[in-house]
Backbone bond lengths (Angstrom), bond angles and torsions (degrees), N, CA, C in turn:
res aa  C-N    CA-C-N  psi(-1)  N-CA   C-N-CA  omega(-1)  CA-C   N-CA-C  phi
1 X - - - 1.436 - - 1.522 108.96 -
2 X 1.655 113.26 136.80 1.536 108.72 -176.74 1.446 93.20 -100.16
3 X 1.464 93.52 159.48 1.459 102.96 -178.70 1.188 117.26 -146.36
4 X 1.518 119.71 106.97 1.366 125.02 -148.26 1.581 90.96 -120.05
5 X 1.512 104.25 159.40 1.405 129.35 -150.03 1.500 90.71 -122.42
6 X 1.627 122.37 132.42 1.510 134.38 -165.56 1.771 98.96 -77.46
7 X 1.223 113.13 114.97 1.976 112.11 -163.22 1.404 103.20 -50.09
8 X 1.683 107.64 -25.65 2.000 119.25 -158.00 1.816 87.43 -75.71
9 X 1.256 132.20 -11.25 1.517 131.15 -162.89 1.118 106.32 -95.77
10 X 1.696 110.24 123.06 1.836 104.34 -167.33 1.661 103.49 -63.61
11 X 1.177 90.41 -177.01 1.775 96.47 -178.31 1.405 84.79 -111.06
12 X 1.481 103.68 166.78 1.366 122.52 174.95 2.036 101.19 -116.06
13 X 1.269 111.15 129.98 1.415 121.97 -174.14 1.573 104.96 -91.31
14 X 1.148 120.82 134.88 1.621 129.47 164.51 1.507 93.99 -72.00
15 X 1.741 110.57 136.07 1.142 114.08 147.66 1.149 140.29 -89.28
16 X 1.600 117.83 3.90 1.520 163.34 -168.30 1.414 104.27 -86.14
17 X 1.228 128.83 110.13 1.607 134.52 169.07 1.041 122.60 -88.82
18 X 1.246 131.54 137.15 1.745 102.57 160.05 1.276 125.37 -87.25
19 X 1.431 103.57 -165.49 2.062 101.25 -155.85 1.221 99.46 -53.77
20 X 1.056 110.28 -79.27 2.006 116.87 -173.85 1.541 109.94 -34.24
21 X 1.349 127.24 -36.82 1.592 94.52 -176.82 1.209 99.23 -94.36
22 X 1.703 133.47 -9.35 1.980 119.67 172.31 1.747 89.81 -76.14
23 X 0.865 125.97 -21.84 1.487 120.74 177.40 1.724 116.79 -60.97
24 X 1.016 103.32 -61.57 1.677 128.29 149.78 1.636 124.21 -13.92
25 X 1.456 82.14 -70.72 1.470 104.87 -162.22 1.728 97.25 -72.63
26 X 1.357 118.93 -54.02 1.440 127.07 -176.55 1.396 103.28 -43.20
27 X 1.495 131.69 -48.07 1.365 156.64 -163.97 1.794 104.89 -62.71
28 X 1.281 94.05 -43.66 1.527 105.43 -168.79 1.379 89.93 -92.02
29 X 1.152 142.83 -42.96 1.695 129.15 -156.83 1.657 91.09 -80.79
30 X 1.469 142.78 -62.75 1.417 144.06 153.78 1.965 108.57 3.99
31 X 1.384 98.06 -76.46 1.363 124.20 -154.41 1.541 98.79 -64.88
32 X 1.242 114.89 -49.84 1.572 115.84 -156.45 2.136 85.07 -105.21
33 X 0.749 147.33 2.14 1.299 148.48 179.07 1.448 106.09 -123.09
34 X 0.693 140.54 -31.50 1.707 136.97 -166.75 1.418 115.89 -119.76
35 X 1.689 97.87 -65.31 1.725 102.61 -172.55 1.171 105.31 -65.55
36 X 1.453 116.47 -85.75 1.274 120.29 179.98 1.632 141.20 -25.59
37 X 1.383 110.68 -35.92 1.543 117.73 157.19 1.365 116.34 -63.27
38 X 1.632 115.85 -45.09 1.273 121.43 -171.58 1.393 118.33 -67.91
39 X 1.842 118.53 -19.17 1.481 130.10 155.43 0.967 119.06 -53.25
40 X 1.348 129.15 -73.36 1.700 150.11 166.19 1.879 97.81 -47.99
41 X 1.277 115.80 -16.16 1.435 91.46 177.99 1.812 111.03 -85.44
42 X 1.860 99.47 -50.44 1.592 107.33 -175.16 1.845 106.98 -77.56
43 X 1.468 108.89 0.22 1.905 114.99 168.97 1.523 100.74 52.62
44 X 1.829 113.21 39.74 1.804 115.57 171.53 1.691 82.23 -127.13
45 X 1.611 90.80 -176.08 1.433 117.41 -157.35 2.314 80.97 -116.04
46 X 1.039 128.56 17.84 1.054 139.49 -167.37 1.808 135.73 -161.92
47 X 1.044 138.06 156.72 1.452 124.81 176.17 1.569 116.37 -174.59
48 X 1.411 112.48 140.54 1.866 103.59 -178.84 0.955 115.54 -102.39
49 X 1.573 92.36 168.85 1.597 100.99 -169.46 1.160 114.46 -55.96
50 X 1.533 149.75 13.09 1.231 134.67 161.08 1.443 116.30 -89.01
51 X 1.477 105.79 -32.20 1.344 109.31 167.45 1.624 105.35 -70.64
52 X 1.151 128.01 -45.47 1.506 118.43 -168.85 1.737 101.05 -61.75
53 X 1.125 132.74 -3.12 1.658 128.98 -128.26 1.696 81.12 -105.58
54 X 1.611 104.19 -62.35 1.322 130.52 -168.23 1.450 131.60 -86.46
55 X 1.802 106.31 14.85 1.279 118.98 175.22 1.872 83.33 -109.85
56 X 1.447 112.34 -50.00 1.196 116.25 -155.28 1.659 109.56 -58.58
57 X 1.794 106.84 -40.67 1.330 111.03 156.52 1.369 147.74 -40.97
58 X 1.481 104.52 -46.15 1.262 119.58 158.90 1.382 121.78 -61.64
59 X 1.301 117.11 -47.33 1.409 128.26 173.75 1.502 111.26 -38.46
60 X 1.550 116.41 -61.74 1.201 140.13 -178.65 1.686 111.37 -36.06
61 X 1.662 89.06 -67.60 1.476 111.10 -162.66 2.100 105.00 -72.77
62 X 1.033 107.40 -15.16 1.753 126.65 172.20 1.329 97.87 -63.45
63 X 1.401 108.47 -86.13 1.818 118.83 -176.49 1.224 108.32 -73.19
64 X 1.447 145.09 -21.70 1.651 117.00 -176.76 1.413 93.62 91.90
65 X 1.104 139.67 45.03 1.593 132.55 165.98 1.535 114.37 -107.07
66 X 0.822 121.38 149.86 1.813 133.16 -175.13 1.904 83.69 -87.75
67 X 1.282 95.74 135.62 1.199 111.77 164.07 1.145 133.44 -68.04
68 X 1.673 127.47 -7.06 1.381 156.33 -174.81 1.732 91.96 -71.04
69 X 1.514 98.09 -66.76 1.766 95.30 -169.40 1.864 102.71 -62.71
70 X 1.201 120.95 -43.87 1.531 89.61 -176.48 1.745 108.69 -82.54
71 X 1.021 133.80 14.32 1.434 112.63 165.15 1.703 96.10 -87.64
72 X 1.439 132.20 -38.10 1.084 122.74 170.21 1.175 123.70 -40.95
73 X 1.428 123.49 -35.08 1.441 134.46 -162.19 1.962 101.34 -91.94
74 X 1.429 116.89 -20.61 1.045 111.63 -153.55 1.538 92.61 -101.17
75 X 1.245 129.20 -24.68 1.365 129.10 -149.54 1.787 84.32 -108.60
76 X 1.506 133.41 -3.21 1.173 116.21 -142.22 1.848 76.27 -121.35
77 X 1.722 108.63 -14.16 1.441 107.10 -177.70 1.924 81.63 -78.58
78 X 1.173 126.98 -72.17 1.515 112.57 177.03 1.625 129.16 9.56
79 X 1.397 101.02 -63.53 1.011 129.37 173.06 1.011 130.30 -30.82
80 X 1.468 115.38 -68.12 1.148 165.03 -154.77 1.663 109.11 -101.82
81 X 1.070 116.70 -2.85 1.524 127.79 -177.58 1.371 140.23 78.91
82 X 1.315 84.00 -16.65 1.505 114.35 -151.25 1.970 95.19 -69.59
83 X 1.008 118.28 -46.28 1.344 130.24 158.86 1.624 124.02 -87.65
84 X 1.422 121.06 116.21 1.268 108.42 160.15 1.742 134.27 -104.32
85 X 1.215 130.71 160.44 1.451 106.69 -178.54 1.446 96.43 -141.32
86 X 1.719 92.25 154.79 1.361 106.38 -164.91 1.583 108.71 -143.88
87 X 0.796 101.75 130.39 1.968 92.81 -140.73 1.418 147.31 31.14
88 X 1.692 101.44 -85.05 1.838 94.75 159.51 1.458 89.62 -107.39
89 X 1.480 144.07 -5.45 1.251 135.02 -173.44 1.348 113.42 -72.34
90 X 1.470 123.31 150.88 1.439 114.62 171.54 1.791 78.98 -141.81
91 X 1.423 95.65 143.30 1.279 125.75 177.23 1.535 120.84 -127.28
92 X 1.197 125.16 122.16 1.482 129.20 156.87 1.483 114.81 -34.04
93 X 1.454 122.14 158.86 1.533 134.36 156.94 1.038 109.40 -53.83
94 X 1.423 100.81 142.67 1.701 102.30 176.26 1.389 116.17 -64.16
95 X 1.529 118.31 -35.14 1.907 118.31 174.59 1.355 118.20 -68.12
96 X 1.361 110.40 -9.50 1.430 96.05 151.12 1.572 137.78 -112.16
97 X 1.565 120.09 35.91 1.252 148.64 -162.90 2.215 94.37 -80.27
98 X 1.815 111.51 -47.00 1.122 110.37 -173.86 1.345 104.44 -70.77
99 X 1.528 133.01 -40.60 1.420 131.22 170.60 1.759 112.66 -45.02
100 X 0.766 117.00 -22.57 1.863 116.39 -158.03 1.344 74.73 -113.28
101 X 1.382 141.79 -60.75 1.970 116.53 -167.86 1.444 92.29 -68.15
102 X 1.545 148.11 -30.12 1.647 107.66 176.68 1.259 127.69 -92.89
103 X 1.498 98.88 23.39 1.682 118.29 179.60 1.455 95.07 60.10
104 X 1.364 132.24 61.25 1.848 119.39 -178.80 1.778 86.55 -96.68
105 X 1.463 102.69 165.33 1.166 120.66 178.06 1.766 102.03 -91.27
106 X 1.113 129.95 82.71 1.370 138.00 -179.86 1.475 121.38 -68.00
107 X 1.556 124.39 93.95 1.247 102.93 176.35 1.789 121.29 -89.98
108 X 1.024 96.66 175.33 1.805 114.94 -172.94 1.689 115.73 -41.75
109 X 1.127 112.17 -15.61 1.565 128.89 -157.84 1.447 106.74 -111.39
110 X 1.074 107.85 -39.01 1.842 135.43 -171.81 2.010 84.57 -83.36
111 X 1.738 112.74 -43.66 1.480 91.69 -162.60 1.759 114.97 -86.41
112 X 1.774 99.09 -26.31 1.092 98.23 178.83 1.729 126.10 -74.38
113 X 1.541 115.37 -15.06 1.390 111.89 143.51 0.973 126.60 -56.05
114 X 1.400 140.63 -61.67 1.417 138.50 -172.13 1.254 114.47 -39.43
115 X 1.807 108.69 -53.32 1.269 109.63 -163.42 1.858 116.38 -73.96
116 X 1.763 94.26 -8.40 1.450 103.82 -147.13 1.872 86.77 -104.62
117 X 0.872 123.96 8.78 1.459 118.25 -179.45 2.058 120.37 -112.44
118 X 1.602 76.64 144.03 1.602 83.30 -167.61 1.888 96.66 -73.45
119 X 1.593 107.08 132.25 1.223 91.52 166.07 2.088 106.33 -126.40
């Protein structure tokens, strides 16, 4: 038996994601909230964990976020290339070195192409 749903009947939305887009999303709130300001803030292509510690804190304690989702988001940019680390240093991709000297406002989508393309 089919059982069709009246089109005029609102839908009801999951507020429930799955992994890949809370994966996503953590990635993007990190990148465009934390990292990325904290580049354009110290004006290097790089920054340590004390600086990452005490933007990320503030960040936290601003919006009300559990610190769980942005270490998820931060370790998952790792991943993802988009960040590299080199002892206590963590450094940006090199293709995005010209974005950070014209101070552009770089979002998460704009970085994960750059970094993610064969050239």
């Amino acid at each position: 038996m089919l059982n069709f749903q009246d089109p005029s009947a609102p839908r009801l939305e999951s507020n429930n994601k799955g992994k890949h887009a809370s994966s996503t999303q953590n990635r993007r709130m990190v990148w465009e909230n934390i990292i990325w300001p904290l580049i354009l803030d110290v004006n290097r292509s790089y920054f340590t964990l004390k600086e990452y510690h005490l933007k990320r804190d503030n960040f936290c304690n601003n919006e009300k976020i559990e610190s769980s989702k942005v270490a998820g988001g931060f370790v998952s940019l790792l991943v993802k290339g988009i960040l590299i680390r080199q002892k206590s240093i963590y450094s940006i991709h090199y293709r995005l070195i010209p974005y950070m000297r014209k101070k552009v406002n770089l979002e998460y989508g704009h970085a994960i192409r750059e970094t993610s393309t064969k050239r």
